[in-house]
C-alpha positions in Angstrom: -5.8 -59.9 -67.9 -8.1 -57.9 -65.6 -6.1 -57.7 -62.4 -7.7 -57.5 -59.2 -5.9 -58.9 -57.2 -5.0 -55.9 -54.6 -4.5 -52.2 -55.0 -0.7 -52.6 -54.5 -1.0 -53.6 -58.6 -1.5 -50.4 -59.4 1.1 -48.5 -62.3 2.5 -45.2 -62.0 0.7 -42.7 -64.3 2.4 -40.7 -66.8 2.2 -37.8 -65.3 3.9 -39.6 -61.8 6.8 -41.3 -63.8 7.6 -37.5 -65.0 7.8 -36.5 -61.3 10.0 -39.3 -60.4 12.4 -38.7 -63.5 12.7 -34.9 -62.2 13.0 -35.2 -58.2 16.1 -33.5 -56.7 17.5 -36.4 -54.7 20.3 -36.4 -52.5 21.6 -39.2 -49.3 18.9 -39.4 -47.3 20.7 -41.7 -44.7 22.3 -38.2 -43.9 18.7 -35.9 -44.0 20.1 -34.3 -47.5 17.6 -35.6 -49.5 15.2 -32.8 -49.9 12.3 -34.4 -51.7 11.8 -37.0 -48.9 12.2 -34.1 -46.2 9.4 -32.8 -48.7 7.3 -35.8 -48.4 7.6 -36.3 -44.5 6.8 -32.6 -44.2 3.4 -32.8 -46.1 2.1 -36.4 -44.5 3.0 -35.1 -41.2 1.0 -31.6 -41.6 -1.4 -33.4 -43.3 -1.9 -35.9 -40.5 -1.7 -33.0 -37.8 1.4 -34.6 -36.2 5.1 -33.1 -35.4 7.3 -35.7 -37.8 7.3 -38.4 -40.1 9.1 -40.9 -41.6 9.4 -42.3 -44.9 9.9 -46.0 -45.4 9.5 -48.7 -47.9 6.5 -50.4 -46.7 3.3 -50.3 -44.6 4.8 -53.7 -42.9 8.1 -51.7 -41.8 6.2 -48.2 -40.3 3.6 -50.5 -38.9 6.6 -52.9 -37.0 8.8 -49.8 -36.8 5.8 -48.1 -35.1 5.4 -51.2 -32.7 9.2 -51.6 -31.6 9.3 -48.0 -31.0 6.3 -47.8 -28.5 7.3 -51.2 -26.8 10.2 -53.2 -25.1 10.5 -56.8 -25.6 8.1 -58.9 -23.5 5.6 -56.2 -23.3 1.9 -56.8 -24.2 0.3 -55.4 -27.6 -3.6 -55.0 -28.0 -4.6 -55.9 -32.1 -8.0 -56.9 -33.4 -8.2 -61.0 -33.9 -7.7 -60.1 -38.2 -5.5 -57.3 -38.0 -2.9 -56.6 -41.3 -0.6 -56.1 -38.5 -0.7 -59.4 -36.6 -2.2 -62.1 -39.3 -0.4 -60.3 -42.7 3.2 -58.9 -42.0 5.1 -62.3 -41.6 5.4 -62.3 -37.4 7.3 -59.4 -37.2 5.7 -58.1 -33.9 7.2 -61.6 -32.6 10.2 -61.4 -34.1 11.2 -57.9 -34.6 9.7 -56.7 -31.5 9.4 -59.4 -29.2 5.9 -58.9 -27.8 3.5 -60.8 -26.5 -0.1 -60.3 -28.8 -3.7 -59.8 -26.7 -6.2 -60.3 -29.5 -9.6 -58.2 -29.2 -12.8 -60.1 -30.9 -13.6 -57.1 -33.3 -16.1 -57.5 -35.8 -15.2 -57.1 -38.9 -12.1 -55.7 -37.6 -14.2 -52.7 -35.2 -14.2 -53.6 -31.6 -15.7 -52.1 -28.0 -14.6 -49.9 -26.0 -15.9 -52.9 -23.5 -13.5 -55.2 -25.2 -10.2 -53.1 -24.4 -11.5 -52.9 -20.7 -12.2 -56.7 -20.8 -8.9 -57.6 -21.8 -7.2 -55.3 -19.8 -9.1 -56.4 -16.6 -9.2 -54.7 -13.3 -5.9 -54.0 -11.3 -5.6 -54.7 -7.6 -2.9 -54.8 -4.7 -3.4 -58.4 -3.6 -2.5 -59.9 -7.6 1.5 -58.9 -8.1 1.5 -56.3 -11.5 4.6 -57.8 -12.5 2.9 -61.6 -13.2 1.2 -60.6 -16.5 3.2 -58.7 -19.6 2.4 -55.3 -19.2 -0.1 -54.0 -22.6 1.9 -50.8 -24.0 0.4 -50.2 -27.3 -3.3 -50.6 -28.4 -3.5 -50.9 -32.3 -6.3 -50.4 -34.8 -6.5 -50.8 -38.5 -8.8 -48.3 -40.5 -9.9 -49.2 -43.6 -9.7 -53.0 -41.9 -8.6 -55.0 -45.4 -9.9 -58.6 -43.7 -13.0 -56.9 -42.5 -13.8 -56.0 -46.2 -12.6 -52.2 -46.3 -14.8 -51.6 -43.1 -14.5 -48.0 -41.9 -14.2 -47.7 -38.3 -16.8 -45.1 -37.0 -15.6 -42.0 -35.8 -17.6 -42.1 -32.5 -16.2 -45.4 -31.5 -12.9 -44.8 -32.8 -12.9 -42.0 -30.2 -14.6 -44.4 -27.6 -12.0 -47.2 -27.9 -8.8 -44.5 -27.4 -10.0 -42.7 -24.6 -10.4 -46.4 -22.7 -7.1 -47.2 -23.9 -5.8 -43.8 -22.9 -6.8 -43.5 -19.6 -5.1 -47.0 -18.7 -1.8 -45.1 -19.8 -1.5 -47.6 -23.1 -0.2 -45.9 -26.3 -2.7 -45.8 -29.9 -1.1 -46.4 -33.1 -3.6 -46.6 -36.1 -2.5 -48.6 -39.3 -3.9 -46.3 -41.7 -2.9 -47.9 -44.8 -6.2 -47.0 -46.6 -7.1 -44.2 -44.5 -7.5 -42.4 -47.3 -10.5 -44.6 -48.4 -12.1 -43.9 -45.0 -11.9 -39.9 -45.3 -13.0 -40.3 -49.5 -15.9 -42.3 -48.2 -16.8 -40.3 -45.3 -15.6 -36.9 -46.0 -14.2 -36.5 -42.3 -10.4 -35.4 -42.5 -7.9 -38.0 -42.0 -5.9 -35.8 -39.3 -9.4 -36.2 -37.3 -8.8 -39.8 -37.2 -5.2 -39.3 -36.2 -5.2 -37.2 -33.6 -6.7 -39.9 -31.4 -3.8 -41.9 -31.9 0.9 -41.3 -31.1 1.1 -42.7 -34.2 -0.1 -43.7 -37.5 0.8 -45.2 -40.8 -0.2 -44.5 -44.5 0.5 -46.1 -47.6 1.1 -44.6 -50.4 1.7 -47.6 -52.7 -2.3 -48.5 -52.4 -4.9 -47.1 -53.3 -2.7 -43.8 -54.1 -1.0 -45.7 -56.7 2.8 -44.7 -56.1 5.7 -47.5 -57.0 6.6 -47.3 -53.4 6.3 -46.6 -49.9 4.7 -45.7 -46.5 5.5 -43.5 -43.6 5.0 -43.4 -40.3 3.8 -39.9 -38.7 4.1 -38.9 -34.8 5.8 -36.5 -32.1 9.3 -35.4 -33.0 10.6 -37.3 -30.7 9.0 -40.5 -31.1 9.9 -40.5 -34.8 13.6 -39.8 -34.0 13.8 -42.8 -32.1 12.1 -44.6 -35.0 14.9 -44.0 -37.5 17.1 -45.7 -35.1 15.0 -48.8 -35.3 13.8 -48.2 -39.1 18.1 -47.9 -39.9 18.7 -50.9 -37.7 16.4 -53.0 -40.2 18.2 -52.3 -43.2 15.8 -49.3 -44.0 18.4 -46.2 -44.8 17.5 -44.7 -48.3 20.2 -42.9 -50.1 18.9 -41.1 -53.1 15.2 -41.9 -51.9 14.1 -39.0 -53.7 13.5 -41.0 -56.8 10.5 -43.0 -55.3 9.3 -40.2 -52.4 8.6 -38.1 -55.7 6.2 -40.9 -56.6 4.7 -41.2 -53.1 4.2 -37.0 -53.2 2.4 -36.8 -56.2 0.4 -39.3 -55.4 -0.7 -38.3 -52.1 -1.0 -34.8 -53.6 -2.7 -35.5 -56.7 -5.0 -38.9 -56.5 -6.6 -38.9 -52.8 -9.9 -37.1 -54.5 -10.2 -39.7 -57.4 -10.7 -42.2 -54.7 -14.7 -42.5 -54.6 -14.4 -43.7 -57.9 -12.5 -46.8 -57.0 -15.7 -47.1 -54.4 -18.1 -46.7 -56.9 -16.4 -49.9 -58.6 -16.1 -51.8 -56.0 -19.9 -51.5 -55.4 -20.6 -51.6 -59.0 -19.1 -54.8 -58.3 -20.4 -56.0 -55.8 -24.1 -55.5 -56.9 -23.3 -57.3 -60.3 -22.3 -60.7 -58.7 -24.4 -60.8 -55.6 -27.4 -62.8 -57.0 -25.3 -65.4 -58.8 -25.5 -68.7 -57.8 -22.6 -69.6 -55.3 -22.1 -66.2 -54.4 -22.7 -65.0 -50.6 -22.1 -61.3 -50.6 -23.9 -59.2 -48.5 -23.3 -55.4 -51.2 -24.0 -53.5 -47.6 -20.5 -54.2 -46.2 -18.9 -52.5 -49.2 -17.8 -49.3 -47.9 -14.5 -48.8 -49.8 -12.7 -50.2 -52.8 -12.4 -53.8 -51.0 -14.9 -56.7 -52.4 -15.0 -60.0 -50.1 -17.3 -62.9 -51.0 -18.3 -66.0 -50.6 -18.3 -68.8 -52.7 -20.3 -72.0 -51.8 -20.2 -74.0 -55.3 -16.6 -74.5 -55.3 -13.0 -74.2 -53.0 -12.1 -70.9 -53.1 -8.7 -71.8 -55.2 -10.1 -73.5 -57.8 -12.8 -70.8 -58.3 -10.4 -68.2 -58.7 -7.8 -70.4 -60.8 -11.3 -70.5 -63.1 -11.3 -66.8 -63.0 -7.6 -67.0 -64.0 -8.1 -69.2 -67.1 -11.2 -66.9 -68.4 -8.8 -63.6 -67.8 -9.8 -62.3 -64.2 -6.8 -62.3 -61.7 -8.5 -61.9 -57.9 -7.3 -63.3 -55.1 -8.4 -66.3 -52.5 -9.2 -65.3 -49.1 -9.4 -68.5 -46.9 -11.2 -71.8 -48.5 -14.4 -70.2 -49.1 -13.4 -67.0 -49.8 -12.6 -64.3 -52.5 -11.0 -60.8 -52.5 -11.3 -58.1 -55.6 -9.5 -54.7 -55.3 -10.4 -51.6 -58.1 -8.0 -49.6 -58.0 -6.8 -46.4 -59.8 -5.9 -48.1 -63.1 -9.0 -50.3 -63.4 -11.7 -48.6 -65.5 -15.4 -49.2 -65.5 -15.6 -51.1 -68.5 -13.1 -53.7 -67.1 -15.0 -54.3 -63.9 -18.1 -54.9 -66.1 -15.9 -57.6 -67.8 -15.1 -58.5 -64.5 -18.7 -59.0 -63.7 -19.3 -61.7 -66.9 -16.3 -63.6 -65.8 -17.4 -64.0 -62.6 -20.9 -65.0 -63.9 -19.8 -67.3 -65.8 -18.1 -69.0 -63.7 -20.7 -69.0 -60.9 -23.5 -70.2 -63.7 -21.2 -73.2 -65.0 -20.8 -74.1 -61.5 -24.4 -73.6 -60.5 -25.4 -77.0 -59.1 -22.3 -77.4 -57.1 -24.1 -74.4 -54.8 -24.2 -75.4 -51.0 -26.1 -72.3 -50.1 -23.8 -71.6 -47.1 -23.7 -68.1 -45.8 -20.6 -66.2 -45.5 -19.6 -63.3 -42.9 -17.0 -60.7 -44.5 -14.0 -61.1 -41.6 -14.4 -64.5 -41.2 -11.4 -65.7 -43.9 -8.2 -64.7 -43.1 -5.3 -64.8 -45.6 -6.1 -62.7 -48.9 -2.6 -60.5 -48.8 -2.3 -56.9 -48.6 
């Protein structure tokens, strides 16, 4: 089985499972587990930021992230297919109690005119204490619904300083921001240090077992361990899988162009099949989003399935492929002839719709 179905699929490599089976470990409920303090050392240099945290997943630093810049009932800025409002079960609802004010970005990359739209124009005679008040503006680079979409630099920069000078927070979920700085070559502390906060994932495209952290001011991150604790996060001999997380994040950030070079390789081999809509100029990372008119996306895929290709359904129309660091060249050729084959059997069923990467929501993490 060729398994495409997301990044997070991806096995520890040999030389990974020996750094787990050697980490010094200790409690790190009590800060005495050195090879997490390790970890949350590097991301945060690494990021240009004071602190981080380590936790288990990009859901938890993303929501832990949220709840620690807001109150409940306050206001929270996202793009209208963020991970971090469509893909992480509610949580800003439920863990955080805020009220969402969705932004219409374009394959998850929106205006600085947006943020100033939504946010409107203040004034005496209309009572400030009538609408929630927006604390956090949140972006998402790589954008995984928007097809891997890096968000450009320029913009980026555009979009914070709006935010910023309206006194509203910036946290970036960065769980493939790694893809962004392999694909563009500009550092991923550049990208941070428009934003208080920001997420990475090392269980992605990195390849590690587990985990995510969440990076920041020293201050802001203490006050996230009380909220990261209060979920059921504390580690106690988290060493085991930081190890994993370090090695990875030390040792298989460079090797990511290669998972782009599959991902177009990809991309290109299925786009002229029949009852395929793929436009290969929106693959800018290791995401591959397409359209399929000549059946619903779930049966398409569960025809994948039966021929040996796992990928995943992205809406009704809709399918998402994900090379990662275990998936060779040779395999996503093979990946190509299932596809085609499919598609050909299926040729006549074609409606010849078009299909906008963005525009399906649901294809997981």
């Amino acid at each position: 089985m060729i398994d495409l179905r997301s990044d997070t699929c991806s096995q520890p490599t040999e030389e990974m499972r020996r750094a787990i089976a050697s980490a010094v470990v200790g409690d790190d409920v009590y800060s005495d587990d050195p090879t997490v303090k390790e970890l949350e050392r590097e991301v945060s240099d690494l990021l240009g930021k004071e602190d981080a945290v380590y936790m288990v997943t990009g859901t938890m630093t993303n929501q832990v992230g949220i709840r620690a810049h807001t109150e409940p009932g306050d206001a929270v800025m996202f793009d209208q297919n963020a991970h971090v409002y469509i893909l992480e079960g509610g949580a800003p609802a439920a863990f955080s109690g805020v009220l969402p004010r969705l932004l219409p970005g374009v394959r998850g990359v929106f205006t600085p005119e947006d943020v100033s739209s939504a946010l409107g124009v203040p004034h005496r005679f209309f009572p400030s204490t009538i609408p929630a008040p927006v604390k956090l503006l949140c972006l998402e680079n790589t954008h995984n619904i928007g097809g891997g979409k890096v968000w450009p630099l320029q913009q980026l920069k555009a979009v914070c300083d709006v935010a910023r000078a309206r006194g509203i927070a910036l946290h970036l979920d960065g769980a493939r921001l790694w893809h962004a700085t392999a694909a563009t070559g500009i550092p991923e502390r550049e990208y941070a240090k428009h934003f208080d906060t920001v997420s990475v994932c090392f269980s992605k495209g990195l390849g590690a077992p587990i985990g995510s952290a969440l990076a920041g001011s020293r201050e802001f991150i203490e006050r996230a361990r009380r909220f990261k604790q209060q979920i059921g996060g504390g580690f106690r001999q988290a060493g085991i899988i930081a190890a994993g997380a370090l090695y990875a994040m030390r040792n298989n950030r460079d090797r990511l162009k290669e998972d782009h070079e599959h991902a177009k390789l990809l991309a290109k081999g299925i786009a002229g099949l029949p009852g395929i809509s793929l436009d290969v100029a929106t693959v800018e990372t290791n995401i591959v989003r397409f359209g399929v008119t000549s059946l619903p996306a779930g049966e398409f895929v569960e025809k994948l399935y039966a021929k040996g290709l796992y990928v995943l359904p992205s809406g009704a129309d809709a399918v998402r492929a994900i090379p990662y660091l275990n998936i060779s060249r040779k395999q996503v050729e093979e990946a190509i002839d299932i596809i085609a084959s499919v598609a050909e059997e299926h040729a006549g069923s074609a409606k010849g719709a078009a299909y906008a990467v963005g525009a399906s929501a649901g294809a997981g993490y």
